[in-house]
C-alpha atoms as an extended CHARMM CRD file, in Angstrom:
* protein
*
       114  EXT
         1         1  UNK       CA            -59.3130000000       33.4320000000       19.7540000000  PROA      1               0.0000000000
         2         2  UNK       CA            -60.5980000000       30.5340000000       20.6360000000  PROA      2               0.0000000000
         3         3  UNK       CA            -60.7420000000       27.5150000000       17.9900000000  PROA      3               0.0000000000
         4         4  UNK       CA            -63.2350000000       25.4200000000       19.4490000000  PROA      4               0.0000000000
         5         5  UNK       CA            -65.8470000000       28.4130000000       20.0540000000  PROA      5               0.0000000000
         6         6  UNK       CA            -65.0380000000       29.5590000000       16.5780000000  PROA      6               0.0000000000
         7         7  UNK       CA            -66.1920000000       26.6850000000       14.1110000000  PROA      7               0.0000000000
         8         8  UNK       CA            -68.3530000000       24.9250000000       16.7920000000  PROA      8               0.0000000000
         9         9  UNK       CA            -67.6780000000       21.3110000000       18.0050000000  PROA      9               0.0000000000
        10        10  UNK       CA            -64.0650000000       19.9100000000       17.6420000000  PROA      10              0.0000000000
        11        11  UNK       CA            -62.6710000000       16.7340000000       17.9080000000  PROA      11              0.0000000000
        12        12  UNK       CA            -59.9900000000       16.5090000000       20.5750000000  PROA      12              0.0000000000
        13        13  UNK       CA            -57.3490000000       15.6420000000       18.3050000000  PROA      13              0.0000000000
        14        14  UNK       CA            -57.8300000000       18.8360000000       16.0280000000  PROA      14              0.0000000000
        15        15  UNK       CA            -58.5640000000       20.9300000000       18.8750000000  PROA      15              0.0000000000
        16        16  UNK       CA            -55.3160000000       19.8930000000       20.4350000000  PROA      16              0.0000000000
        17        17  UNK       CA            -53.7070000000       19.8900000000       17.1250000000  PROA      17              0.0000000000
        18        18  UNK       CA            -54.4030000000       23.8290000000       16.7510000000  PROA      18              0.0000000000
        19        19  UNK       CA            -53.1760000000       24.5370000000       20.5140000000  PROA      19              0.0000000000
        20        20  UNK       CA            -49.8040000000       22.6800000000       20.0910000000  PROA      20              0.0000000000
        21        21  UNK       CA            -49.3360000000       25.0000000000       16.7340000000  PROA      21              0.0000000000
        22        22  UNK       CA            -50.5550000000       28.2920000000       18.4350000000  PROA      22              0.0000000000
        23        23  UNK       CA            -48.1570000000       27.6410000000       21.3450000000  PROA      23              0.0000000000
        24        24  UNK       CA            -45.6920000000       26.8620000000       19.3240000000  PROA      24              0.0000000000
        25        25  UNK       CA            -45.8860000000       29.8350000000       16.6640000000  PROA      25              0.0000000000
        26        26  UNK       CA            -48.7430000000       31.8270000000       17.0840000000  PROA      26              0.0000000000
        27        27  UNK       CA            -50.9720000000       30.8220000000       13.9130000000  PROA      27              0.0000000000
        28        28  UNK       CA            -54.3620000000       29.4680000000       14.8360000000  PROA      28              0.0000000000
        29        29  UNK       CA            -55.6670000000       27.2830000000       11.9070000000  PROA      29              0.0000000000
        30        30  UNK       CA            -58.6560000000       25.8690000000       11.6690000000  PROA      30              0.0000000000
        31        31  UNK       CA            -58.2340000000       22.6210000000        9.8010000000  PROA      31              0.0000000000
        32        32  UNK       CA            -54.7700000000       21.7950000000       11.1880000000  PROA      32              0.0000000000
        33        33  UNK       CA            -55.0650000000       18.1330000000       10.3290000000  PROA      33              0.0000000000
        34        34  UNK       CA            -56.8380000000       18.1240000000        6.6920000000  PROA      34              0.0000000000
        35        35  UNK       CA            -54.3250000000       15.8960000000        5.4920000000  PROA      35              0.0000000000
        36        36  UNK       CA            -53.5100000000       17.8600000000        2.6910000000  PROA      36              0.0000000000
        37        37  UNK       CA            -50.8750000000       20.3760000000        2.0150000000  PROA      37              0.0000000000
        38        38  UNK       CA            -49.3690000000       22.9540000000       -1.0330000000  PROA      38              0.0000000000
        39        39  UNK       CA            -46.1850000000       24.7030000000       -0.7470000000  PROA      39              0.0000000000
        40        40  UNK       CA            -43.1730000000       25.9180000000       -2.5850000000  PROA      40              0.0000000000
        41        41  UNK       CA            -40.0460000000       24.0260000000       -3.1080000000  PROA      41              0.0000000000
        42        42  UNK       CA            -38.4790000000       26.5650000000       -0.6790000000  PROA      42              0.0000000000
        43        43  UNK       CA            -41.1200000000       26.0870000000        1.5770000000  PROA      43              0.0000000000
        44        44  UNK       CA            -40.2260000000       22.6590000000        1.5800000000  PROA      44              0.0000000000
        45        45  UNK       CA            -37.1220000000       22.9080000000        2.3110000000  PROA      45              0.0000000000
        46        46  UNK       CA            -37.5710000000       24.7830000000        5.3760000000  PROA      46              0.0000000000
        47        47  UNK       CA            -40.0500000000       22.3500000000        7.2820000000  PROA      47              0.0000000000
        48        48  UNK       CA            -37.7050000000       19.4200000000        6.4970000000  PROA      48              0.0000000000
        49        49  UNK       CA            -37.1610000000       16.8090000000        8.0350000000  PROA      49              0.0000000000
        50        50  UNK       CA            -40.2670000000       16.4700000000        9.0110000000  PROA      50              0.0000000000
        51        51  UNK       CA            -41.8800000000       15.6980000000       11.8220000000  PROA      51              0.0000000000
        52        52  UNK       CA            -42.4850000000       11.6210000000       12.5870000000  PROA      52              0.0000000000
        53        53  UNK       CA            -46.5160000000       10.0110000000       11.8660000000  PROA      53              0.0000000000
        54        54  UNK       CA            -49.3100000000       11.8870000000       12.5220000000  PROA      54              0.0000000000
        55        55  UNK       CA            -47.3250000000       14.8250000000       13.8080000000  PROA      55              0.0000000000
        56        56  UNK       CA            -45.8500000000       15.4930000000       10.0630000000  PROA      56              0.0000000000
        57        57  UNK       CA            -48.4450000000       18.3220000000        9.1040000000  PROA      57              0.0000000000
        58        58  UNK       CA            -48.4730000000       19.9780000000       13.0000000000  PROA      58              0.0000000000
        59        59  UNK       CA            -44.5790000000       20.1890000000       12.6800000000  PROA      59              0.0000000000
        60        60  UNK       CA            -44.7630000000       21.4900000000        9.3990000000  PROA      60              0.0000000000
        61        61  UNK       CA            -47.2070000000       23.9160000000       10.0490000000  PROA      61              0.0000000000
        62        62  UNK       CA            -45.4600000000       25.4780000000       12.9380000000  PROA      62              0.0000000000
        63        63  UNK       CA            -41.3940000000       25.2780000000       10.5420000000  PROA      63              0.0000000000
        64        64  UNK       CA            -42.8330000000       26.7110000000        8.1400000000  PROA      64              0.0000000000
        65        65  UNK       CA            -44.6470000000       29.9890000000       10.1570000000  PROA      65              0.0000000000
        66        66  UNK       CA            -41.6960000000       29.8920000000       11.9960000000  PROA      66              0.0000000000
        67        67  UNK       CA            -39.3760000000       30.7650000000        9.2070000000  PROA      67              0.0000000000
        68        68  UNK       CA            -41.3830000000       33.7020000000        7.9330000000  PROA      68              0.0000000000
        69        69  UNK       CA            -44.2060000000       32.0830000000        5.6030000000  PROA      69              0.0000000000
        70        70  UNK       CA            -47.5780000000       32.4880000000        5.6100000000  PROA      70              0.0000000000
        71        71  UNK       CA            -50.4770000000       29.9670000000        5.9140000000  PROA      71              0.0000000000
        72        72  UNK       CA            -53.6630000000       29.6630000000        4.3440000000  PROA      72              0.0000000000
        73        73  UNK       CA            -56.5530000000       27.4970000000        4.4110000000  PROA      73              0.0000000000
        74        74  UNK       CA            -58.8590000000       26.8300000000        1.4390000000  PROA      74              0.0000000000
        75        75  UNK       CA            -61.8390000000       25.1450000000        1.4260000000  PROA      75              0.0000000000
        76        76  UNK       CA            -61.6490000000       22.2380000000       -0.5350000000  PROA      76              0.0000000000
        77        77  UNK       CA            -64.7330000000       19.4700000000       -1.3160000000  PROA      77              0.0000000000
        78        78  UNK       CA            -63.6680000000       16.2790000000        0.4530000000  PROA      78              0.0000000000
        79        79  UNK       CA            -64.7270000000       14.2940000000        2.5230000000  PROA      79              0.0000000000
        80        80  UNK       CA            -63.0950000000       12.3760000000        5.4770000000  PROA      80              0.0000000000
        81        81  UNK       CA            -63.5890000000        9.1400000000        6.4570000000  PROA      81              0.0000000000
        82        82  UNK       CA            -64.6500000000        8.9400000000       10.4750000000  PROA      82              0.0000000000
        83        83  UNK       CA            -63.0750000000        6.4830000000       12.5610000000  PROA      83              0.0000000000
        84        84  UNK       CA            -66.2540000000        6.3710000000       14.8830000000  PROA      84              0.0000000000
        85        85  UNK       CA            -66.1350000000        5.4990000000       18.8190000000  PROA      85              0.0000000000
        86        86  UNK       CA            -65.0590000000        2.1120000000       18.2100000000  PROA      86              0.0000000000
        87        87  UNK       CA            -61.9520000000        0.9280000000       20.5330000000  PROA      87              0.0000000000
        88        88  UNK       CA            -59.9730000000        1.1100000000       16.6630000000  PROA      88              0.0000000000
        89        89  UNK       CA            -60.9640000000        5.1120000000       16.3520000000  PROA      89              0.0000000000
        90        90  UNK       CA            -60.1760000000        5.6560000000       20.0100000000  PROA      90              0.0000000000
        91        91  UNK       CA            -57.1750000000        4.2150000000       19.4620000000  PROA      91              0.0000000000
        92        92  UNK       CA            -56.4030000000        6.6320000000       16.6430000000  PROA      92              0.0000000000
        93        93  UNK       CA            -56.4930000000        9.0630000000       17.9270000000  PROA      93              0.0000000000
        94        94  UNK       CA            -54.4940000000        8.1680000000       21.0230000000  PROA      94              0.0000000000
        95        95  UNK       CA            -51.7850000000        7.8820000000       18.6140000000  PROA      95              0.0000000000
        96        96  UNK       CA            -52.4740000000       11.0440000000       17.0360000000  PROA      96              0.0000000000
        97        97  UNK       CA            -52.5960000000       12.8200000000       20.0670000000  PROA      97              0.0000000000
        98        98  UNK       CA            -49.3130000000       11.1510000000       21.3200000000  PROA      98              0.0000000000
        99        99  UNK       CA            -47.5560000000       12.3720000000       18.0800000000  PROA      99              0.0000000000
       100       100  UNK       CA            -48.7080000000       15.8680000000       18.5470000000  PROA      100             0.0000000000
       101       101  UNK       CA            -47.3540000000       15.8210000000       22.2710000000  PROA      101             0.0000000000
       102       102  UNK       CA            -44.1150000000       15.0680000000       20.4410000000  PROA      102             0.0000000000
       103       103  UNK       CA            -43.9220000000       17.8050000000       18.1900000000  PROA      103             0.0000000000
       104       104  UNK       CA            -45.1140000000       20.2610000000       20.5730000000  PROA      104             0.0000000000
       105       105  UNK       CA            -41.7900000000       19.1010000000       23.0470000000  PROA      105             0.0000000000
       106       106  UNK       CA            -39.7550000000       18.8810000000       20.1160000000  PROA      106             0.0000000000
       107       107  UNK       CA            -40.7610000000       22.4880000000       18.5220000000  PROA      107             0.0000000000
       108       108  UNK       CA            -40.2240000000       24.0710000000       22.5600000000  PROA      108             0.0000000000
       109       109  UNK       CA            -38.1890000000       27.2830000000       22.1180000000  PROA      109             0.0000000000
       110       110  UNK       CA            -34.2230000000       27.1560000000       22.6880000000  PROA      110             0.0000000000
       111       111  UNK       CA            -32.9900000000       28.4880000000       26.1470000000  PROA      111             0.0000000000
       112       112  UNK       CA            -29.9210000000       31.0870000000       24.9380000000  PROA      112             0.0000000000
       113       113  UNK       CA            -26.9870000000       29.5510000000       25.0950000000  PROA      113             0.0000000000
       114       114  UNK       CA            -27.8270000000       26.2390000000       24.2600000000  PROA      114             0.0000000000
């Protein structure tokens, strides 16, 4: 399934956000960087420590459906505040991007024996 197709234009930094957590662990959300986040105290505990800057909810994502739990997204009413094409939104999400890349070499499968 396809994430971009399915909800309609993307921004890159979602659309790579999804494909670092459906390599990763198979789930294939469609708001994986909402910014906001429930869980259990066990839950918790399993996706700790987590993952550094903007790759904290893409690292906790994929911990958390990798040790058995189940996601869900909910609509919620807010609203997000655009960064724009200015050089300052381009550059956020550069550094969004960049912390993604880390999680997704950070959350690579073990080699046996390792």
């Amino acid at each position: 399934r396809d994430v971009i197709k399915e909800i309609g234009y993307v921004d890159p930094e979602i659309g790579f956000s999804a494909w670092v957590i459906r390599k990763r662990c198979g789930a294939e959300p469609i708001a994986p960087i909402s910014g906001q986040r429930a869980m259990r105290p066990e839950v918790l505990r399993e996706v700790l420590p987590f993952a550094p800057k903007y790759g904290m909810e893409t690292g906790m994502t994929i911990d958390a459906v990798r040790a058995g739990y189940r996601l869900g997204e909910y609509e919620l009413d807010l609203a997000h505040r655009a960064t724009g094409k200015s050089f300052k939104g381009f550059l956020h999400r550069f550094r969004q991007m960049l912390d993604f890349a880390r999680v997704y070499v950070s959350r690579r499968p073990r080699r046996a024996g390792r």
